[in-house]
N, C-alpha and C positions, 0 to 999 in steps of 0.2 A: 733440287732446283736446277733447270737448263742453263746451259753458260748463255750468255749474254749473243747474238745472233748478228746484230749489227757493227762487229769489227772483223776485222780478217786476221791473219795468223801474223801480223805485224802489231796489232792493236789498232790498226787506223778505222775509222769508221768509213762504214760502207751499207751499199742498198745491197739486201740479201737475194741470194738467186734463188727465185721460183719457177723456170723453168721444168722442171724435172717434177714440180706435185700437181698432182690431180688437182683438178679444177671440180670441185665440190659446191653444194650447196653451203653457203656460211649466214648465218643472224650473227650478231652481236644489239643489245641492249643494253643501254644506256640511261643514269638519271643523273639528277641535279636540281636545286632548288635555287632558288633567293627569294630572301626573307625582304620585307620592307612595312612600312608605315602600313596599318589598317587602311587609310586614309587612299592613302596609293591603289592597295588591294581593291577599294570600295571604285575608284574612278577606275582601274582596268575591265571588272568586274561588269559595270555600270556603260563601258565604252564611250565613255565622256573626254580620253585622254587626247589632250589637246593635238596632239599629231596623229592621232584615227584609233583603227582598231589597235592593239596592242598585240594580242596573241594572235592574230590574223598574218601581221606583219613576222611576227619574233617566228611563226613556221615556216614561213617563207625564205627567211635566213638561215633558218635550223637545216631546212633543206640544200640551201646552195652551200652551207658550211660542210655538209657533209660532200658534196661534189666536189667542194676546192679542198678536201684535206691534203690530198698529195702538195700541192701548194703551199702549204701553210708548213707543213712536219716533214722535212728534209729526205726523212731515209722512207715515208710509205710511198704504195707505188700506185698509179693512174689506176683505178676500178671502173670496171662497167657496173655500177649500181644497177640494182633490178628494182629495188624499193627501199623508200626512204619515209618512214612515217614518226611526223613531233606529234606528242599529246600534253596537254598543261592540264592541271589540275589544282583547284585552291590546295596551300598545306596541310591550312585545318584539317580536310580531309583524312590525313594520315595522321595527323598530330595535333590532338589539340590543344588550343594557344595558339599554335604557331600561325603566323601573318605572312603569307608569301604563294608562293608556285612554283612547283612543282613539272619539271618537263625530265620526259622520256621519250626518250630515239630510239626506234626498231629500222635498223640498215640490213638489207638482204642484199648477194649476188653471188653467183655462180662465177667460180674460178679459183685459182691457185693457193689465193691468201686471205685472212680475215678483213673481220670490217667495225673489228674494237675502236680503229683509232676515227674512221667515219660519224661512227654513232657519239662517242666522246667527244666530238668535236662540233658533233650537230646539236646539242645539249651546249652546250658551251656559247658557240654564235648566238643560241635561241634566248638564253638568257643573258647576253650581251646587249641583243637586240631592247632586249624588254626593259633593261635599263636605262641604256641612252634615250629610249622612247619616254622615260618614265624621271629623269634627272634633274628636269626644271624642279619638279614637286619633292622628290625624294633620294639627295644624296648620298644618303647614311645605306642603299642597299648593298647588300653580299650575297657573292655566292656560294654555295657550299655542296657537302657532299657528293661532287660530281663524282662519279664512278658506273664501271662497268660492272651491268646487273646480271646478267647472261653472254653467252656467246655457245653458237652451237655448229658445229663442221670443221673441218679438216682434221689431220694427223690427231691435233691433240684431244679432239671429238669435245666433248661438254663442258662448259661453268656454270655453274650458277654459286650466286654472292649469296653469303649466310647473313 
């Protein structure tokens, strides 16, 4: 395992220099779910949800969360995004039982450093969004599983989650 990249030879934390790396093509992918009531799933689903579309809005967020990451997470650095794409899908889909949705962020851009913490973050607003839109009706929602599902470019070249 690599040492830890955001402290200096004091320990104090710091924004790391990229200067010096190629500016590469980078993906990182990302998912995340929240689970909630059938009931909730049925009125998203349905787009009856009393404040509009639901998943129309929570990409819209998904997207500007990945824009504002530097904002949000101290040490990442201002990206030119090339593309930023949310996709929601019922859970059931992958799981059956399960009562929720399911969102995955594909973040592209060309430059020095990845774009793990864009995509992680755009999954995250998206399903932020989809709750507070969705909270009159269903309190009880959670998020889970967020994580990174790929990333692909620079130095350390491939991931993908087992």
């Amino acid at each position: 395992m690599s040492a830890l990249t955001h402290f200096d030879a004091q320990g104090q934390a710091h924004m790391v220099d990229v200067a010096a790396k190629a500016a590469t093509h980078r993906t990182a992918i990302a998912s995340g779910r929240i689970e909630m009531l059938p009931a909730t799933l049925a009125l998203i689903e349905a787009g009856t949800a009393k404040k509009g579309d639901v998943l129309g809005i929570a990409r819209i967020a998904g997207i500007q969360g990945a824009k504002k990451t530097s904002d949000l997470i101290p040490l990442c650095h201002p990206l030119a995004l090339t593309r930023v794409a949310i996709e929601f899908e019922a859970a059931s889909a992958r799981q059956p039982g399960a009562t929720g949705i399911l969102c995955t962020a594909t973040v592209e851009t060309v430059g020095p450093t990845g774009v793990e913490m864009e995509a992680l973050t755009a999954v995250q607003v998206a399903l932020l969004t989809i709750y507070d839109m969705c909270k009159a009706v269903d309190r009880g929602m959670s998020i889970h599983g967020v994580r990174v599902e790929e990333k692909h470019g620079g130095k350390s070249g491939s991931y993908v989650a087992q």
